[in-house]
N, C-alpha and C positions, 0 to 999 in steps of 0.2 A: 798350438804354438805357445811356450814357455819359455820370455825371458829370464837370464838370469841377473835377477835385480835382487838387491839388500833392502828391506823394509828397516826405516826407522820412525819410530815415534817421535814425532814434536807437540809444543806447544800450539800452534797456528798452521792452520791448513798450507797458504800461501807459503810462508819459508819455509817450512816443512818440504812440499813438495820440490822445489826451488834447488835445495839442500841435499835434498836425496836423490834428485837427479843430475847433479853437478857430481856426487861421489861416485853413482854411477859411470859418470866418465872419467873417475882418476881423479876430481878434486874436495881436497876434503874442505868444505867448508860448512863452516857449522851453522843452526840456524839464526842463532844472534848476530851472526855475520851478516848473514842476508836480509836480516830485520833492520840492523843498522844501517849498512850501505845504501840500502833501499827506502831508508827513511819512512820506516812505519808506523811511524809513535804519530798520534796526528790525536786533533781532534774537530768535529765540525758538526754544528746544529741546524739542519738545513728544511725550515718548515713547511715550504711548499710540495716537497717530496714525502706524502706516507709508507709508512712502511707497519704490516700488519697494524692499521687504522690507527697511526700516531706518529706525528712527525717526528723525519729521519734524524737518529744522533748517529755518530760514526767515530769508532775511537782509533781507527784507520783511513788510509787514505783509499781512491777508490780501489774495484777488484781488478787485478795486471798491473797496477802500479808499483807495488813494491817490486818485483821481478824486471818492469821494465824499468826502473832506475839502475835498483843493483844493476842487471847485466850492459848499460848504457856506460854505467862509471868505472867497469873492468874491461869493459869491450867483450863483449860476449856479444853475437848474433842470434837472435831468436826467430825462427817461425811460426806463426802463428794461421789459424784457420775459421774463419765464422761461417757458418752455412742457413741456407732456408730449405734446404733437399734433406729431409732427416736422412734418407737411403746412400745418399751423396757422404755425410755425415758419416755414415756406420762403414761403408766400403774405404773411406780415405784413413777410416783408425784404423782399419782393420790389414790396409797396404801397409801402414806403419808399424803395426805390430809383425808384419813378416819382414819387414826390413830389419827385424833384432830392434827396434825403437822402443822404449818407452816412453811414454807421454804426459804431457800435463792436461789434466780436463778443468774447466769449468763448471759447476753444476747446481741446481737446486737442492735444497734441504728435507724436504717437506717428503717428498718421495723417496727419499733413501731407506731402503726396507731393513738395515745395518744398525740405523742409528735407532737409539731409544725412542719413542713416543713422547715423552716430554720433548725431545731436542727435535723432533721434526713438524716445524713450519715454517713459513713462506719467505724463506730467504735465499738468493739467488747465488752469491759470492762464494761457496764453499769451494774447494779444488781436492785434486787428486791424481794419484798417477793408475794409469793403465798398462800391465805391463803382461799382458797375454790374453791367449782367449783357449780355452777345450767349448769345443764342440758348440752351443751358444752361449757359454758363461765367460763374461768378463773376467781376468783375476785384476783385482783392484786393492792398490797399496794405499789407504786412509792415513796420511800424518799423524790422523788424530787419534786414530786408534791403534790399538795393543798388537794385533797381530794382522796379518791380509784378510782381506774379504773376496767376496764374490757378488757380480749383480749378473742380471740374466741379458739379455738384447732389447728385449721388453723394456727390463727395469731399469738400464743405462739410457734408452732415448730418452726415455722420461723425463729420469731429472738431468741431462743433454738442454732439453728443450722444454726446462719450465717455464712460465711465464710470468710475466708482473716486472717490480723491478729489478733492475741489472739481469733482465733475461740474458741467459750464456749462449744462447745460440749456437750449439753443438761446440763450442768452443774448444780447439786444440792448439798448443805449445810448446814446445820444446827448445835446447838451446844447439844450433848448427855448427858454433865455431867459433870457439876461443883465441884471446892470442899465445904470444909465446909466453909471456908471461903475465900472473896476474897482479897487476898492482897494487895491494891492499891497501898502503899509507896511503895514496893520492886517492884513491876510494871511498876508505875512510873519515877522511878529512871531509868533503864534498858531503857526505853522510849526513855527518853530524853539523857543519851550517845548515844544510837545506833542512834539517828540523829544528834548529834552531830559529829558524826564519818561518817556516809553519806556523810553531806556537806561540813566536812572538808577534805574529802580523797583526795590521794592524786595520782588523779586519774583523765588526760586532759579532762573526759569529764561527771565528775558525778562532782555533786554540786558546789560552790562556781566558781573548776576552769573551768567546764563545761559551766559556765554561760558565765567566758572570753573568754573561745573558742566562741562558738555562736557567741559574741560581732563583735570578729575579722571578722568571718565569714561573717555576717550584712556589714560588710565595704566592703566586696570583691563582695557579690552577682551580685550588678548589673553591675557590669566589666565583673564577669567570666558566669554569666548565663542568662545577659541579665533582662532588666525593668521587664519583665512580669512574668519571673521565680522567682526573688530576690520579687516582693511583691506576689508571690505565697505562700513564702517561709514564708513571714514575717506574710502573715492571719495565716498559719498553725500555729506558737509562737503564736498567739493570742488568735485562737481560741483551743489552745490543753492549755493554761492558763485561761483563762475566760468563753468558753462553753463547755469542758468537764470535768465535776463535778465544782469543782469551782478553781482549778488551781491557778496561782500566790499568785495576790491580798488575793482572797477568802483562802486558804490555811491557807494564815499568819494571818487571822484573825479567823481563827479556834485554829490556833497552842494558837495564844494569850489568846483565852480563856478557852484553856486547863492550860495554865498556870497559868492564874486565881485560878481555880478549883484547879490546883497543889500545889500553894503556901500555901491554905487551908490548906491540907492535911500534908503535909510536913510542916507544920509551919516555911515556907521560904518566909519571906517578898523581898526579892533580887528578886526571879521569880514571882511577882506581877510588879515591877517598868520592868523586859525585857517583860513581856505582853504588855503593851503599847509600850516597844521598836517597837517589831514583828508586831505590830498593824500599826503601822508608818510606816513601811516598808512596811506593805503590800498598802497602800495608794501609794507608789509611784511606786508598780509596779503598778497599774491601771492607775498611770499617765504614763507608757511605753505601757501598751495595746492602750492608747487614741493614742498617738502619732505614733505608728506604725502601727493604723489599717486608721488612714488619709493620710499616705505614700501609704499600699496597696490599698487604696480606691481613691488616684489623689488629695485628697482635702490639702494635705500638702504645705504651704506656704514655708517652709524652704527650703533655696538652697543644702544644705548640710544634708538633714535630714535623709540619712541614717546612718552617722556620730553622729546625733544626738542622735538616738535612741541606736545605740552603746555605744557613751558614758555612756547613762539611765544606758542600762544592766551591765556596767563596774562598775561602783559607787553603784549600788544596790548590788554587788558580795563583794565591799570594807568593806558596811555597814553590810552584812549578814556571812563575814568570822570574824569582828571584835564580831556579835550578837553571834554566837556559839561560840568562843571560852569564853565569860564570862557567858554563859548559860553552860559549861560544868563547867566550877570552882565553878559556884555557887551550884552545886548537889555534 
């Protein structure tokens, strides 16, 4: 059984998949659309939760969140499926794929036999769509990647049911039922406060003041846990910003061209001129990724450079409390 589905490449697995299964039924929306409605620009330092042995940074909010907002603020109905019967699991995709369905999965990282070797470990959050099966191969449409894949029944329960955190639990979704029409200003709008209200909360370790925590934190590691802990500490910010989905940088230049598209719709010329703000912004976290992955890597010249990279994140926190508070006046 061979849907017939359109693969398209995105930025982020989440919208991605979101995006090209909403075309799939006749709607085109794009993925900065569903990034923005869904309010995924976040950010949050949450220490008691490790993640590959270093507390969790997250430059999104959690995994099903952005999907269940967006489809919550256009009225889209979702079903969804968690299981503990992997067999249960494989027989209920597998009724969906003969119903003509495609689907949204959940899944771990680390097992995905598709992805590079550098890009697979232990993270749970990744998604994708399933959109047929021959004989025991999966066909599977990766957002992330170039063209379709294939996993086997083996290699799908797998990363189905990885373990650790945000285990996906065979995890399936899709959307049941739109309305007549989709609302995108009243959408939109809602969008863009509730991330406004994310990053400005007022709250030590989600957005804006999360980021100066971190900051601090960066200045203290290699005192309180030692060289090789403090750049343990500092790949995890890099790589939970720049390899998984696309984090920092990449984020802000989604966010930017959802506002692009917003300003359209809203015939708001003000969120055209902060698209290039956020665009700008997002270039300079890339120049924080460059500089603090030459720290964890030895090649950093700077005497001070953990001090350095702190200041980065300080001024990026200055530039992005000043960026949302005239991104909420402007809606």
């Amino acid at each position: 059984m061979k849907i017939d589905f359109t693969h398209h490449q995105s930025a982020h697995c989440e919208n991605g998949v979101v995006s090209n299964l909403l075309k799939h039924k006749g709607h085109n929306i794009s993925e900065p659309m569903v990034f923005g409605i869904g309010s995924g620009l976040f950010f949050v330092y949450i220490p008691f939760l490790k993640v590959n042995h270093g507390p969790a940074i997250s430059f999104r909010p959690m995994p099903g969140f952005i999907f269940k907002r967006f489809a919550k603020r256009l009225g889209i109905k979702i079903k969804r499926y968690k299981f503990k019967d992997k067999k249960k699991a494989q027989l209920t995709l597998d009724a969906e794929l003969q119903n003509n369905n495609p689907v949204g999965l959940q899944v771990g990282v680390y097992h995905l036999s598709y992805f590079p070797d550098e890009y697979r470990f232990h993270f749970n959050a990744h998604n994708m769509v399933v959109y047929g099966k021959e004989n025991d191969t999966y066909l599977i449409s990766d957002p992330v990647m170039e063209t379709t894949t294939t996993l086997t029944e083996k290699e799908l329960e797998m990363v189905r049911f990885a373990k650790g955190a945000f285990a996906p639990k065979g995890h399936i979704y899709y959307p049941i039922q739109y309305p007549k029409e989709l609302n995108l200003e009243r959408a939109i709008k809602i969008g863009i406060k509730s991330t406004c209200r994310d990053m400005l909360a007022p709250v030590p370790i989600v957005g804006v003041k999360g980021m100066r925590l971190v900051a601090k934190l960066i200045r203290k590691w290699p005192v309180q846990k030692g060289k090789k802990v403090a750049n343990h500490y500092l790949g995890q910010i890099v790589r939970m910003q720049e390899e998984i989905g696309t984090g920092g940088g990449g984020f802000r230049f989604i966010y930017g061209a959802f506002l692009q598209e917003a300003a359209v719709i809203l015939k708001n010329d003000k969120l055209k001129e902060l698209s290039n703000e956020i665009t700008e912004i997002g270039n300079s976290w890339r120049d924080f990724a460059v500089d603090a992955s030459r720290i964890y890597k030895n090649r950093s010249p700077e005497i001070d450079a953990y001090n350095k990279v702190a200041d980065q994140l300080v001024a990026l926190s200055n530039r992005e409390e000043v960026f949302f508070k005239k991104l909420r006046k402007a809606i």
